[in-house]
N, C-alpha and C positions, 0 to 999 in steps of 0.2 A: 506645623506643616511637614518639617521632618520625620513627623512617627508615621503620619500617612503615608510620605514617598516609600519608607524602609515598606510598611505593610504592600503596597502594590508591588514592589521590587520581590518580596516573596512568594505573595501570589502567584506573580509571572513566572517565579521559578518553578512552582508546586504545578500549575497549569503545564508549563514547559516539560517538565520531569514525567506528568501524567500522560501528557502526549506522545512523548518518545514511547514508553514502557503501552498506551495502544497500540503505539504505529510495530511494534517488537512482536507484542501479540499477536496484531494481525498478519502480519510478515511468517511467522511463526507456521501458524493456521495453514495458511495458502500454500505453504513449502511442502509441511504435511497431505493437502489433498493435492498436488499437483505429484508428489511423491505416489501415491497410490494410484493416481489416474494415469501416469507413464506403465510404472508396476502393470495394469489392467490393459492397456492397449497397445503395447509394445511387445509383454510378454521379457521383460528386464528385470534383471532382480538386484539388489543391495541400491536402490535409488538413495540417491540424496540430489539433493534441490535447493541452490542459493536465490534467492529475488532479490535485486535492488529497485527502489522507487525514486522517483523524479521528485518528489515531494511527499508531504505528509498530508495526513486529512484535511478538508477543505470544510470551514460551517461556508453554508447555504443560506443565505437569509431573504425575511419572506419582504416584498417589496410591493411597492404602491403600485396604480394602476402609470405613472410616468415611471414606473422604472428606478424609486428613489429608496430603500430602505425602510423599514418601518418600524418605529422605535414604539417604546414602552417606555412609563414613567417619565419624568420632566426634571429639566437643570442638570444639574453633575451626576445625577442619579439614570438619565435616560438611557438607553442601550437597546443595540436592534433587535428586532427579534428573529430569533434565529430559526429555520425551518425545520435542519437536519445536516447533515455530515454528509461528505462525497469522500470514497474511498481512494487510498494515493493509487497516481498510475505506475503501475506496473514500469522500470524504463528497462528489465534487462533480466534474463536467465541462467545461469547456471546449472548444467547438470552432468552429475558424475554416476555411471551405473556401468554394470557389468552387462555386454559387450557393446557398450557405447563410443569403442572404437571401429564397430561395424557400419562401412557407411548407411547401408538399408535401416539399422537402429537409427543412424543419427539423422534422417531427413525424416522417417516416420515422428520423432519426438521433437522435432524443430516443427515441425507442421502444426501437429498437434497443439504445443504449445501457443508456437502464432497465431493459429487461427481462433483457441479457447480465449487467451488473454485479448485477441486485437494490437496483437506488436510487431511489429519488421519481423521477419526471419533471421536476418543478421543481428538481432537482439537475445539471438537463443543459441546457445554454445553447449555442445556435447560432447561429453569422451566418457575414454572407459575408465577403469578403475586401476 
């Protein structure tokens, strides 16, 4: 029973390790286009762009008509079946660009930002460089 528990304990870490290095990825990604999308509607230039998230990816699973889960295979072996992934939410902004100590820069790109992601205003912080 011991060789199983060790094999699950590293799985959970390979799964664990996998997930961070998406969730970096995708953090990555969104930083990048949100970098260009200021760049493009602002008219700012040397952007940089931090996100923090509330959480990591969410599986989604496909579920009965009472609303109960829906598994595959039977005994120790069963497991839900999964539909798909929900992307983490967004909880917070950072951005640094030149003259994003302009207040007219900083409510054009706190807007932008809020109103593209669906976040508070007060979740998007701007200055210059």
């Amino acid at each position: 029973a011991g060789g199983n528990k060790d094999a699950d304990t590293a799985a959970t870490a390979e799964d664990s390790a996998a997930e961070r290095a998406a969730l970096a990825e995708y953090g990555a990604e969104l930083e990048k286009e949100l970098e260009r999308f200021c760049e493009a509607a602002a008219g700012v230039s040397v952007v940089h762009v931090k996100i923090s998230f509330s959480e990591g990816f969410r599986r989604r699973f496909v579920k009965d008509e009472n609303g109960k889960p829906v598994t595959v295979g039977s005994g120790s072996c069963a497991r839900a079946l999964e539909e798909g992934t929900v992307p983490p939410a967004v909880s917070g902004v950072g951005i640094v660009c030149r003259r994003g100590n302009d207040p007219e820069v900083q409510k054009t790109l706190t807007e932008l930002i809020s109103t593209s992601l669906g976040i508070p205003s007060n979740r998007v912080f701007v200055t210059g460089r």
